[in-house]
C-alpha positions as protocol buffer text, in pm:
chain_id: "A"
residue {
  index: 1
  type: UNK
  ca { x: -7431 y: 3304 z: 4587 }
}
residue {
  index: 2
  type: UNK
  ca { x: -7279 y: 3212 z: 4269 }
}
residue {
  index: 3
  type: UNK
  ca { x: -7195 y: 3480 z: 4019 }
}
residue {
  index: 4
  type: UNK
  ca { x: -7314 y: 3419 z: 3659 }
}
residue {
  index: 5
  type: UNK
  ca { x: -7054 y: 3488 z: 3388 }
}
residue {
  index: 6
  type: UNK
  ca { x: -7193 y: 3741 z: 3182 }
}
residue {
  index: 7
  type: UNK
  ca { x: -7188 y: 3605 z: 2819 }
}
residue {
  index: 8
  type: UNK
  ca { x: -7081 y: 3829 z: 2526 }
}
residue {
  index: 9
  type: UNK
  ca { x: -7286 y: 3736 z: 2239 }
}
residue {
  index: 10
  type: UNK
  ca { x: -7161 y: 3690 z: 1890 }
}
residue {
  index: 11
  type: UNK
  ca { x: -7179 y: 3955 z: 1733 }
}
residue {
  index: 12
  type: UNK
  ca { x: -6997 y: 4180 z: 2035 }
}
residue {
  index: 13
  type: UNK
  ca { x: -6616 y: 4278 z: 1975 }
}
residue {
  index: 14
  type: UNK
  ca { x: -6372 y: 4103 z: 2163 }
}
residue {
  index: 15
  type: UNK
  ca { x: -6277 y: 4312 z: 2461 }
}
residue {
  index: 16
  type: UNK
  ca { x: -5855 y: 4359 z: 2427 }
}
residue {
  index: 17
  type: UNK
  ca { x: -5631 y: 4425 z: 2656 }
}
residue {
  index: 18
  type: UNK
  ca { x: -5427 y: 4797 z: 2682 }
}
residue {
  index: 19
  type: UNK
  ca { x: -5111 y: 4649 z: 2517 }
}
residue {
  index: 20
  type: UNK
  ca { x: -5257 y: 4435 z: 2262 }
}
residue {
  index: 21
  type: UNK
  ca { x: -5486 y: 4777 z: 2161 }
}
residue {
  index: 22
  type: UNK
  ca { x: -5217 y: 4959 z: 2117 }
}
residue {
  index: 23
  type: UNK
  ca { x: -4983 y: 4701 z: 1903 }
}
residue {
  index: 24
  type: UNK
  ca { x: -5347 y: 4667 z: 1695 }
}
residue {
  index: 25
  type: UNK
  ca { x: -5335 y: 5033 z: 1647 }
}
residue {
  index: 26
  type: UNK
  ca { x: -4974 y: 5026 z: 1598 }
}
residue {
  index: 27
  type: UNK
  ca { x: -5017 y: 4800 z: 1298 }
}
residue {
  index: 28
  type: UNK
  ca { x: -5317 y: 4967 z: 1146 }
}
residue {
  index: 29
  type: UNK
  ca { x: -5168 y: 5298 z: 1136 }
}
residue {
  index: 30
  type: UNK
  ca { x: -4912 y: 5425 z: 863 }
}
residue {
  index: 31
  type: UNK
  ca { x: -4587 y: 5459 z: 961 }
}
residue {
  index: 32
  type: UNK
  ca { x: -4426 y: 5787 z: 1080 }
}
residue {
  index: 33
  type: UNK
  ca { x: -4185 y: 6010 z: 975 }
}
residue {
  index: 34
  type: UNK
  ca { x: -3960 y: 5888 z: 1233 }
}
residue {
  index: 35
  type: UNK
  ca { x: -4022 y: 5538 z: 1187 }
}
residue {
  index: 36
  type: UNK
  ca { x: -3908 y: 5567 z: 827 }
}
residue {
  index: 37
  type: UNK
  ca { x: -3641 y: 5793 z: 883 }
}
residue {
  index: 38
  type: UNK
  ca { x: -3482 y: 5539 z: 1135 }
}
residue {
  index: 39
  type: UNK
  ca { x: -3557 y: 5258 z: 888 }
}
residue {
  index: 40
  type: UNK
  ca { x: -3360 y: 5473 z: 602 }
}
residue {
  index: 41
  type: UNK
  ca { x: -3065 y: 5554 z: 834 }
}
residue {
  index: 42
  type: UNK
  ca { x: -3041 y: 5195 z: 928 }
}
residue {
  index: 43
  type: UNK
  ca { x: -3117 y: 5078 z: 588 }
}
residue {
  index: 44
  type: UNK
  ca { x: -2829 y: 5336 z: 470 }
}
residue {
  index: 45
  type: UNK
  ca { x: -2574 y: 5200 z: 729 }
}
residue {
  index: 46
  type: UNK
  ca { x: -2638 y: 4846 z: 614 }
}
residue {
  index: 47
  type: UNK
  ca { x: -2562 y: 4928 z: 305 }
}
residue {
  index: 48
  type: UNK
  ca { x: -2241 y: 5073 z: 364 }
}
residue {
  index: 49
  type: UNK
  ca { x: -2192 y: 4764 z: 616 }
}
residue {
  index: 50
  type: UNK
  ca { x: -2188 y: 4561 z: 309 }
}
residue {
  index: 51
  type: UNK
  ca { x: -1993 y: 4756 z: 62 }
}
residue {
  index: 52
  type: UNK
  ca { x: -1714 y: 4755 z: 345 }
}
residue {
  index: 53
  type: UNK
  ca { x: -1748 y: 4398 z: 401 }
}
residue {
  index: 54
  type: UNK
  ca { x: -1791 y: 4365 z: 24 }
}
residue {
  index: 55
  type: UNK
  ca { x: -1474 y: 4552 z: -18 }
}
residue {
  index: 56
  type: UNK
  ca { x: -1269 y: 4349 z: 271 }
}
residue {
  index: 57
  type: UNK
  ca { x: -1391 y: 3984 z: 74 }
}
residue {
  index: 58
  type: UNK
  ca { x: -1221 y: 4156 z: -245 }
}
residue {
  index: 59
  type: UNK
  ca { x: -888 y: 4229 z: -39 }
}
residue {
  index: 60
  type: UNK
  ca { x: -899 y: 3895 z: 135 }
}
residue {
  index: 61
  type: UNK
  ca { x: -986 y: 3707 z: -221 }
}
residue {
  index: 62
  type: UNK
  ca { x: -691 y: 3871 z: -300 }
}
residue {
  index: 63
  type: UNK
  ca { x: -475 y: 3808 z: -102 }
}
residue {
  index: 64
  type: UNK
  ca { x: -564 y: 3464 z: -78 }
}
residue {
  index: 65
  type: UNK
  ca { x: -464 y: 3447 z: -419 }
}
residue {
  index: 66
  type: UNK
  ca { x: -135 y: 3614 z: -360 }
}
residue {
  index: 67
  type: UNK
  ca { x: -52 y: 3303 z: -124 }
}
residue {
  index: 68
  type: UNK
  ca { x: -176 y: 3027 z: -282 }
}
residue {
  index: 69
  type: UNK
  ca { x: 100 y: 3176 z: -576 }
}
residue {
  index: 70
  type: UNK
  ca { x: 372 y: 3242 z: -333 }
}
residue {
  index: 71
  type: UNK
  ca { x: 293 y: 2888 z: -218 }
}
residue {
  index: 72
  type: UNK
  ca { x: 340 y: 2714 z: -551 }
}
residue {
  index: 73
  type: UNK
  ca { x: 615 y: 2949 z: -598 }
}
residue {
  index: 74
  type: UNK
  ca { x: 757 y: 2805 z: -295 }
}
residue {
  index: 75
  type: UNK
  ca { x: 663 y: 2401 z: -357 }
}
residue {
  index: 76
  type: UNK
  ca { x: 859 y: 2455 z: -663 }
}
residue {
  index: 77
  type: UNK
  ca { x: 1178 y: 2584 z: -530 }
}
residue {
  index: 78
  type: UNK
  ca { x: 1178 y: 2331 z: -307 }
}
residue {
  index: 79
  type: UNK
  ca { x: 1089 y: 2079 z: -578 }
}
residue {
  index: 80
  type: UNK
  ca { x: 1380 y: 2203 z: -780 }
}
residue {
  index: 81
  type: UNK
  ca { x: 1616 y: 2186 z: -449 }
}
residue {
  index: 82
  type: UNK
  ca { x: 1539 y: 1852 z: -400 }
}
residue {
  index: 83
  type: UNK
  ca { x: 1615 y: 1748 z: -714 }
}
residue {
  index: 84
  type: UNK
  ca { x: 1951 y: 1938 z: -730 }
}
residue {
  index: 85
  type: UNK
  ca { x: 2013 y: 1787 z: -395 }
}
residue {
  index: 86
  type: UNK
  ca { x: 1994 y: 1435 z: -539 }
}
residue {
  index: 87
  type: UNK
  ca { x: 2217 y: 1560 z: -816 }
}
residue {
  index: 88
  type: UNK
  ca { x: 2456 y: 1689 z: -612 }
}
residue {
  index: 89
  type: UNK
  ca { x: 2468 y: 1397 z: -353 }
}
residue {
  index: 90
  type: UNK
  ca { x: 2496 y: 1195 z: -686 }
}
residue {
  index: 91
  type: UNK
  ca { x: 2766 y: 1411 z: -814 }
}
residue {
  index: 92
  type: UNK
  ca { x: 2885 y: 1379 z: -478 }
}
residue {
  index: 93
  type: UNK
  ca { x: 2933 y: 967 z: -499 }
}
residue {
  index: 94
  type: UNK
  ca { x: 3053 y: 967 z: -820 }
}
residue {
  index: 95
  type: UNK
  ca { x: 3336 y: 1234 z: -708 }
}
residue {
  index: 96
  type: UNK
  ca { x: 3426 y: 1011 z: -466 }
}
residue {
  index: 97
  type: UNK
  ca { x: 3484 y: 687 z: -646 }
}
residue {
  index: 98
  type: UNK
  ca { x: 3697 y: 898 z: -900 }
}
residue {
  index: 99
  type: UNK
  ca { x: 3875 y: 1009 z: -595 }
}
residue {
  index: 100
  type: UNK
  ca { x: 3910 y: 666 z: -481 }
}
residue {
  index: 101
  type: UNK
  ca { x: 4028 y: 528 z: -771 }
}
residue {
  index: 102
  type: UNK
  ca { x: 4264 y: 841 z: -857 }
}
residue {
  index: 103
  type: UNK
  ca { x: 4430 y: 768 z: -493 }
}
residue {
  index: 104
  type: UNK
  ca { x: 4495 y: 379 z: -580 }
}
residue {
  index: 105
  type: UNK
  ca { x: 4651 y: 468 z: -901 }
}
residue {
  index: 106
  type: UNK
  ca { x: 4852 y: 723 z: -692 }
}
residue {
  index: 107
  type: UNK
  ca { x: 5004 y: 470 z: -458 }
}
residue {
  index: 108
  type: UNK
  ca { x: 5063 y: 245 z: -733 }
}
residue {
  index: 109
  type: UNK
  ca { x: 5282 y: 465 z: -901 }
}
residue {
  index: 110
  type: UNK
  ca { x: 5465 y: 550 z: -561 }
}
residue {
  index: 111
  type: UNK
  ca { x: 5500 y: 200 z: -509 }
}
residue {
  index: 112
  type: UNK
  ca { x: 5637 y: 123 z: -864 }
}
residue {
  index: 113
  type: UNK
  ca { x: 5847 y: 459 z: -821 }
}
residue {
  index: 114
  type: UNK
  ca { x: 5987 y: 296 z: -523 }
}
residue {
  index: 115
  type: UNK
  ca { x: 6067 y: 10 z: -681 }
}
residue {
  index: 116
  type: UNK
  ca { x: 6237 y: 169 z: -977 }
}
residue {
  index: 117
  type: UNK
  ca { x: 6475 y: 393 z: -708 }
}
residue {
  index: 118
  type: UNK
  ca { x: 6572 y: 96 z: -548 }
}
residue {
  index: 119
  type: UNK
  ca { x: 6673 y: -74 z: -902 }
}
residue {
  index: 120
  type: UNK
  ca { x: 6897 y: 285 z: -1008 }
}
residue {
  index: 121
  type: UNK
  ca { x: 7044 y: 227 z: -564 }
}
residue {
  index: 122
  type: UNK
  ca { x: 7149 y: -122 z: -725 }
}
residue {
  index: 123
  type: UNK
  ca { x: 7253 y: -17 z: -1038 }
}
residue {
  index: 124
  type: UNK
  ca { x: 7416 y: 278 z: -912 }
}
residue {
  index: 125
  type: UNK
  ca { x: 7571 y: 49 z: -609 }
}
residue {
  index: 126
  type: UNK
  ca { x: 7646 y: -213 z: -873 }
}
residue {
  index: 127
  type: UNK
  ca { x: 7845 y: 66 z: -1142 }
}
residue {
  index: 128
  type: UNK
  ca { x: 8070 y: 179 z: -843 }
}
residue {
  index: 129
  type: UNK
  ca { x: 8174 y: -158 z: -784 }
}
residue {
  index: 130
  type: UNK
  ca { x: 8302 y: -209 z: -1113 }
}
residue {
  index: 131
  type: UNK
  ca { x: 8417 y: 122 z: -1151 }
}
residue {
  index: 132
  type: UNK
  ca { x: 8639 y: 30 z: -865 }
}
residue {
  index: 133
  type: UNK
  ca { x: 8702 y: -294 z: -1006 }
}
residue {
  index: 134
  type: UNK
  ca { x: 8766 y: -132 z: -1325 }
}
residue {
  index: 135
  type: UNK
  ca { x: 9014 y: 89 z: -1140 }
}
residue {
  index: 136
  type: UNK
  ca { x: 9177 y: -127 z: -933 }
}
residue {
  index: 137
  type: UNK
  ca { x: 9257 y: -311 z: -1270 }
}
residue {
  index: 138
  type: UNK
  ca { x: 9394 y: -38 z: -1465 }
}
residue {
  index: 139
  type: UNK
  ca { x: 9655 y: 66 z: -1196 }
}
């Protein structure tokens, strides 16, 4: 035997299952006291989720500003330290070709010192000698 399907005609509702009833009547009906109590509460604590968070960008904006400063500050210094570093290390070079130069002179004039001692040693050597010549004569 075959079993005829039993054909709804048009104009018949559409028979709906338990669930989907209930989410139909769900929709169609206006919302509780609950329902919008729970939707104020959450909408409340959103809120003050975003005035925190609000808050927190401010502080963060902040002190993201703070260190981009500090770190301009600190390119600077060590702009400026560079620099002086150069200056000095120039400073440096030029000290020491004074230095350099200061030292030759300073052995020259020991040098020529010497040389002028050595001259009185003669002199001096050579005035004895005729002192004693000079002596030796006179007696």
């Amino acid at each position: 035997m075959t079993k005829k399907k039993s054909m709804r005609s048009v104009n018949e509702p559409k028979k709906l299952l338990d669930h989907q009833e209930e989410n139909r009547d769900s929709k169609q009906q206006p919302k509780s006291v609950v329902d919008k109590s729970v939707e104020k509460s959450q909408l409340q604590m959103l809120k003050s989720m975003n005035e925190r968070l609000s808050k927190e960008k401010v502080e963060i904006e902040k002190e993201k500003k703070d260190l981009e400063m500090e770190l301009e500050r600190l390119e600077k210094e060590v702009t400026e330290l560079s620099e002086s570093s150069f200056y000095i290390k120039q400073e440096k070079e030029e000290n020491g070709k004074v230095i350099f130069e200061l030292v030759k002179k300073i052995e020259e004039s020991v040098e020529k010192e010497n040389d002028l001692l050595m001259k009185i040693d003669g002199l001096v050597e050579e005035l004895v000698r005729e002192e004693k010549d000079v002596e030796m004569l006179t007696q």
